[in-house]
C-alpha positions as CSV (number, residue, x, y, z in Angstrom):
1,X,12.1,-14.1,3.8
2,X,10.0,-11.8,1.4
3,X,8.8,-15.4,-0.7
4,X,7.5,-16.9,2.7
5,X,5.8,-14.0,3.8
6,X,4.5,-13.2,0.5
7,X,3.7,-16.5,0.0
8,X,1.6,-17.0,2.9
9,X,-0.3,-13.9,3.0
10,X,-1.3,-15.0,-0.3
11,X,-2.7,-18.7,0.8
12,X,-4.6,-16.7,4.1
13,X,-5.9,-14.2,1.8
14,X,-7.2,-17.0,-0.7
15,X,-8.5,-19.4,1.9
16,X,-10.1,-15.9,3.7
17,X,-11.9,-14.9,0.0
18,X,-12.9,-18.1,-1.2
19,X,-14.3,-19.4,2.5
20,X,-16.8,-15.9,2.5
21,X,-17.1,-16.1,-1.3
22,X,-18.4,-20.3,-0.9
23,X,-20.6,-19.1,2.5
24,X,-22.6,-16.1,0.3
25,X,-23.3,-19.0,-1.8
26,X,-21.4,-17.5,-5.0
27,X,-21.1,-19.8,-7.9
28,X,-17.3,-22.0,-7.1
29,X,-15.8,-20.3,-10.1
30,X,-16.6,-17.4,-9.4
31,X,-15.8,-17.7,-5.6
32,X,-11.9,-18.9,-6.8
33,X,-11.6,-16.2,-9.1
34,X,-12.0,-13.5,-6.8
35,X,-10.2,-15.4,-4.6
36,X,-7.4,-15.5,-6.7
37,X,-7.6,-11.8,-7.6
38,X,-7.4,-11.2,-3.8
39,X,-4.8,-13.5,-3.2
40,X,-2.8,-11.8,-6.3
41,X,-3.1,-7.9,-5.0
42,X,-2.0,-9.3,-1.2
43,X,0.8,-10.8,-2.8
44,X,1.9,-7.6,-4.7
45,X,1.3,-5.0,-1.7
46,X,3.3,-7.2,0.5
47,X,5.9,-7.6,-1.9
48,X,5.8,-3.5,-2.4
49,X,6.6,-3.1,1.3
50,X,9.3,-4.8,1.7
51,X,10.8,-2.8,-0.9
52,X,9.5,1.0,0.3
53,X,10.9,-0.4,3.8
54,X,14.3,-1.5,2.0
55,X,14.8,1.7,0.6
56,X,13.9,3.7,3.5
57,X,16.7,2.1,5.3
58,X,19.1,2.5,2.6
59,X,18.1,6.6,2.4
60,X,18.4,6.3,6.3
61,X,21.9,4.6,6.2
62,X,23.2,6.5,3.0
63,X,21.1,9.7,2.5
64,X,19.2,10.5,0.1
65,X,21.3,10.0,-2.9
66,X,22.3,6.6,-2.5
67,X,21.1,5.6,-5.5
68,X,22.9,8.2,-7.6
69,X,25.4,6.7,-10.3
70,X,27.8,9.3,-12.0
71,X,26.3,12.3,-10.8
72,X,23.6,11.7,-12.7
73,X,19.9,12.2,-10.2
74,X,16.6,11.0,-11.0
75,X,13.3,10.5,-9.6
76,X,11.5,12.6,-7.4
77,X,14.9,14.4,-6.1
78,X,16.0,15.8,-9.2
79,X,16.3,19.1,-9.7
80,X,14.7,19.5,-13.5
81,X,17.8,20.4,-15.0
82,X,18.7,18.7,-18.4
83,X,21.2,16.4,-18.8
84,X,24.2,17.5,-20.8
């Protein structure tokens, strides 16, 4: 499900860029490029939340420290001690 979504905010972003880029009468290569730098970013901040909302659930589901292997914390929820 994240592919298709992904997948297709990336073609309407694309066909969005390039149709305005084509319109303001930008040169075709220049039109795609951006277009395909737009297309690109879409695809990535999609892609990034899916994942923030996957891991929200998970901390909902399994607290905060479901990530934790051996003890061991890391991130933003550690507490700055050194590891021994």
């Amino acid at each position: 499900m994240v592919y298709a979504c992904r997948n297709t905010i990336m073609v309407i972003a694309f066909i969005a860029v390039a149709s305005v880029s084509i319109l303001w009468d930008l040169n075709g290569y220049i039109a795609c490029g951006l277009a395909l730098a737009a297309s690109v970013a879409a695809g990535f901040c999609v892609e990034r939340a899916f994942i923030n909302r996957s891991h929200r659930e998970m901390i909902s589901l399994h607290g905060a420290d479901w990530q934790v292997a051996g003890g061991e914390r890391e991130g933003p929820a550690s507490t700055g001690k050194a590891k021994e």
